[in-house]
C-alpha positions as MATLAB code, in Angstrom:
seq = 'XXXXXXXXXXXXXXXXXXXXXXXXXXXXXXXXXXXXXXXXXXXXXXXXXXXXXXXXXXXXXXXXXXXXXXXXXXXXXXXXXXXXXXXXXXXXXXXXXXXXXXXXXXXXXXXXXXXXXXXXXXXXXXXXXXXXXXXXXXXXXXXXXXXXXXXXXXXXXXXXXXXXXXXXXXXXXXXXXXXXXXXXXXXXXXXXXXXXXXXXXXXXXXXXXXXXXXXXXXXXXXXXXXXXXXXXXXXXXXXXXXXXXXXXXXXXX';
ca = [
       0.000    0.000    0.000;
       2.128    2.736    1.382;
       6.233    2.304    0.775;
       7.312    5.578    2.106;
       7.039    9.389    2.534;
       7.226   10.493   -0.856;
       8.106   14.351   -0.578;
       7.646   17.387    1.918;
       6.544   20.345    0.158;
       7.501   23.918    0.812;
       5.611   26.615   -0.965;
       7.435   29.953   -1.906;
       6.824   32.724   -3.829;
      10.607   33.266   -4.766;
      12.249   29.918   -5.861;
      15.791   31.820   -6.343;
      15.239   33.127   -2.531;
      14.441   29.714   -1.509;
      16.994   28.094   -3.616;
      19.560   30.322   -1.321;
      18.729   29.235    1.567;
      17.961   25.654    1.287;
      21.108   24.965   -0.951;
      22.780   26.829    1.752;
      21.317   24.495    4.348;
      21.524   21.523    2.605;
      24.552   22.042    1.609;
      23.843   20.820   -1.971;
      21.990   21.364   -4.849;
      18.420   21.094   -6.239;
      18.489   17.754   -7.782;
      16.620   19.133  -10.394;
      13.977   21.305  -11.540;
      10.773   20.951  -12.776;
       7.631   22.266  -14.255;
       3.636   21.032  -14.051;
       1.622   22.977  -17.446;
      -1.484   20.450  -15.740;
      -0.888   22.117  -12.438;
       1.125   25.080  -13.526;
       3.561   25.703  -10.934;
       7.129   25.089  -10.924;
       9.204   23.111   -8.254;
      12.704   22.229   -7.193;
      13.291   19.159   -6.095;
      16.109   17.876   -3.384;
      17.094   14.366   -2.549;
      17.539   12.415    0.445;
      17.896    8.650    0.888;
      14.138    8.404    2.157;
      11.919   11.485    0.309;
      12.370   14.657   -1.937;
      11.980   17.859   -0.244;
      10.133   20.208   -3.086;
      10.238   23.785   -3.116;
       7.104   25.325   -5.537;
       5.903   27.981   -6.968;
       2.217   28.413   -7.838;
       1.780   30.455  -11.338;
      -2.112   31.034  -10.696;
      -1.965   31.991   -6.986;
      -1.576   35.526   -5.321;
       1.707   36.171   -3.086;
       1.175   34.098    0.531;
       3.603   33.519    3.216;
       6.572   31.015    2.667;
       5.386   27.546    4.434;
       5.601   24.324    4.695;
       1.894   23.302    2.924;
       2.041   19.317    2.653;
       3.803   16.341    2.105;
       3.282   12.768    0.273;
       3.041    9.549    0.743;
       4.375    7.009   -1.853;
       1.907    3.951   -3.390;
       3.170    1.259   -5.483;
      -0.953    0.991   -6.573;
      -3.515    3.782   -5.459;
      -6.344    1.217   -6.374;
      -5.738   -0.573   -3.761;
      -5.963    2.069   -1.311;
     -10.076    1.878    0.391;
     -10.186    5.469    1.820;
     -13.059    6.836    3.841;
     -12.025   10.568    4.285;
     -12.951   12.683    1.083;
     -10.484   12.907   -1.537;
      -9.642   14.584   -4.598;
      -7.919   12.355   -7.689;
      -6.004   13.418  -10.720;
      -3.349   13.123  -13.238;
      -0.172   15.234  -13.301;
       2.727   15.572  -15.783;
       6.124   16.818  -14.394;
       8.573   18.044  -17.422;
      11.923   18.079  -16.702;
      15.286   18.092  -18.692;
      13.316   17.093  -21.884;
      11.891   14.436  -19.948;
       8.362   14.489  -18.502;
       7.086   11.846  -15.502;
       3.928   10.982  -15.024;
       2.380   10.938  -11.535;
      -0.949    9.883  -10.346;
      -2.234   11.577   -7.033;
      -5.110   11.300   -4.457;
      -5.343   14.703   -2.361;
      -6.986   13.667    0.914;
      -8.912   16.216    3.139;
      -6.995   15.724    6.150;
      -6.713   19.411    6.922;
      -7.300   22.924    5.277;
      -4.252   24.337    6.433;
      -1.766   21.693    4.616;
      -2.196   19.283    1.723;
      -1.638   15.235    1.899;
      -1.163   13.415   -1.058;
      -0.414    9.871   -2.310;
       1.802    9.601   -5.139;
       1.936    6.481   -7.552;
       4.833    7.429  -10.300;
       4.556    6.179  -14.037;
       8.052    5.157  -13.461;
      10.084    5.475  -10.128;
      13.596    6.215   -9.834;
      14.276    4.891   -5.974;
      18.237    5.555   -6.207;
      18.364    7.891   -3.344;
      21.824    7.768   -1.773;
      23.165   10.255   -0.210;
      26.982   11.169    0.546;
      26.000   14.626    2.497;
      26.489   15.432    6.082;
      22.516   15.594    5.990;
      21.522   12.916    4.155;
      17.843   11.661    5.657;
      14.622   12.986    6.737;
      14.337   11.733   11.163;
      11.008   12.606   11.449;
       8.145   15.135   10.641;
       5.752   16.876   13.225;
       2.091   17.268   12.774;
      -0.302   18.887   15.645;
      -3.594   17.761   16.269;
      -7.085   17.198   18.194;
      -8.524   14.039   16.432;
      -5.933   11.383   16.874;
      -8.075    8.914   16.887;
      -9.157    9.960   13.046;
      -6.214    9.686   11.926;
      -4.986    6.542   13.454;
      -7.928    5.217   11.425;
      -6.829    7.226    8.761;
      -3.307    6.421    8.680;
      -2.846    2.959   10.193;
      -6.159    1.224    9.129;
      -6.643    3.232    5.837;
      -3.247    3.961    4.335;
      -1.549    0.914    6.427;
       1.139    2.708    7.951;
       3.232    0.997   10.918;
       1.949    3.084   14.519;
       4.980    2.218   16.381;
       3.816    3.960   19.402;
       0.939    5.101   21.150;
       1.302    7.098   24.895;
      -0.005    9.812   26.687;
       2.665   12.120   28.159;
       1.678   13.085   31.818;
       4.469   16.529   31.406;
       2.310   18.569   28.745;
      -0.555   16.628   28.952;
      -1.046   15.373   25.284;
      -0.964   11.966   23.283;
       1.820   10.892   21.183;
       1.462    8.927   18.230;
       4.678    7.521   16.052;
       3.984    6.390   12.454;
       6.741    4.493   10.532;
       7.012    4.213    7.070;
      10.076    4.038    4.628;
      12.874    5.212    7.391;
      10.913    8.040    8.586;
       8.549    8.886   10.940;
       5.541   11.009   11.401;
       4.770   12.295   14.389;
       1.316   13.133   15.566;
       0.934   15.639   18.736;
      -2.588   15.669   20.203;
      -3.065   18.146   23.138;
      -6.435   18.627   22.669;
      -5.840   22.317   21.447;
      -8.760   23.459   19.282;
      -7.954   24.328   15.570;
      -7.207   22.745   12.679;
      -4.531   19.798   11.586;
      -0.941   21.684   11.238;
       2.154   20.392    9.887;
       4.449   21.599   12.331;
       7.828   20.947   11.697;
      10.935   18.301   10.261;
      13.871   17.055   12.223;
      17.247   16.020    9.796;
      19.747   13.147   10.364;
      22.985   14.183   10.091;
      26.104   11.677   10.013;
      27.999   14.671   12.012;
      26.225   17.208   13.943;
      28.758   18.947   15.479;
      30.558   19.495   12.264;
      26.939   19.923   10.415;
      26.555   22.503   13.296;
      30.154   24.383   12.681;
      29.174   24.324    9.031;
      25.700   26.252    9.756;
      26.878   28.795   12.117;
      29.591   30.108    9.513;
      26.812   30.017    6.533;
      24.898   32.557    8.727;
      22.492   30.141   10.847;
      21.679   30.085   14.357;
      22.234   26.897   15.820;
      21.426   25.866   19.119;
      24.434   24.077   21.697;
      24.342   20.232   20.967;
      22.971   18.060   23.482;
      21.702   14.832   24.618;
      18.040   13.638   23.089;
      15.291   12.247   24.795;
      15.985    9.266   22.416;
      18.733    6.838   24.170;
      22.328    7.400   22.258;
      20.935   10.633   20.391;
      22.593   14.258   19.794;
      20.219   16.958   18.925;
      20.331   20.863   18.066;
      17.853   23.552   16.678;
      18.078   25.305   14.055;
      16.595   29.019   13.345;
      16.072   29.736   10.530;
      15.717   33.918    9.474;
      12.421   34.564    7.540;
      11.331   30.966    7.556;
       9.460   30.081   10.419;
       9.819   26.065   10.083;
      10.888   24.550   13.720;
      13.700   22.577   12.401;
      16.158   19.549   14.431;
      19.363   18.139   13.500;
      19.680   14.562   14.828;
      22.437   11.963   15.104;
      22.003    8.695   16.194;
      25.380    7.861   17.759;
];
């Protein structure tokens, strides 16, 4: 059903600005760039051993704030999928370097304020090594009120792994851990009222103090590292200026 995350998806109405300062903390390149005439926007792609991160810029839509507005899940066959929440299907065609790639997507109504997809490519390129310090999506954040929707949604629906399911006495909230493709996505329920929000990403890193050093002299603040609340973890936040995305560097030791 599901075989991974697929991409996280960061909208922006300047993909040279964004290209600056993602290249700058990725350290690397766009792996390439591409354009949708179905969907008409543009997008820049980045890889990672377990998902693309996308940067994309709507052609039809009025200037919003930069944000992170979805990510995607990747199916080897949407017909097998048997979803309950409402969902919006359709065919896109992504052109790039005289190539195009067909994609078929499901857009499920899981929140107003960010979009979730499932991907099922025409033809999949899975070669996603990665030699850079950051080289792997940890985890992504979402905040909710409903987990119990979406463990239906996600574990019974889409058939992703929960790995773990506890209510933390300190804040008061519910945890949920879903595991798919190396990654996880993790659900925060405190009860607060509001819609879904995709709240932030956390990065492995093969070096964190040296991905740290790195980040500081590019212009980044970077928080001291320490010990995780995961057992043989380093973490550290980074701030970003002008982006508002709550954003970890993790390495497992």
């Amino acid at each position: 059903m599901i075989k991974s995350l697929d991409r996280i998806s960061y909208l922006a109405n300047s993909l040279e600005e964004a290209e600056k300062t993602f290249s700058a903390f990725f350290d690397a390149k766009p792996l390439k760039k591409v354009i949708s005439k179905d969907r008409n926007y543009e997008s820049m792609l980045y890889g990672f051993e377990n998902m693309y991160f996308e940067i994309i810029k709507k052609n039809d839509s009025s200037s919003e704030e930069d944000k992170l507005c979805g990510f995607s899940l990747l199916s080897d066959d949407l017909t097998r999928l048997n979803i309950s929440t409402s969902y919006d299907e359709y065919e896109n065609n992504e052109e790039s370097d005289n190539k195009t790639q067909l994609i078929k997507s499901i857009d499920i109504e899981q929140s107003p304020d960010f979009q979730l997809s499932v991907n099922e490519y025409e033809e999949l390129d899975m070669n996603r090594s990665n030699e850079n310090n950051l080289f792997a999506l940890d985890h992504l954040v979402l905040t909710t009120n409903k987990s119990d929707a979406l463990i239906n949604l996600y574990e019974k629906e889409l058939g992703i792994r929960l790995a773990l399911d506890q209510f933390v006495e300190k804040w008061g909230g519910r945890m949920l851990f879903f595991r798919t493709g190396h990654a996880t996505i993790e659900v925060i329920d405190n009860k607060v009222e509001g819609n879904d929000q995709f709240w932030g990403l956390a990065w492995k890193t093969k070096d964190i103090r040296k991905k740290r050093e790195y980040l500081v002299k590019n212009g980044f603040t970077v928080t001291d590292v320490k010990d995780g609340r995961k057992k043989d973890t380093l973490v550290a936040t980074v701030k970003f200026d002008g982006i508002k995305i709550p954003t970890l560097l993790v390495e497992h030791l």
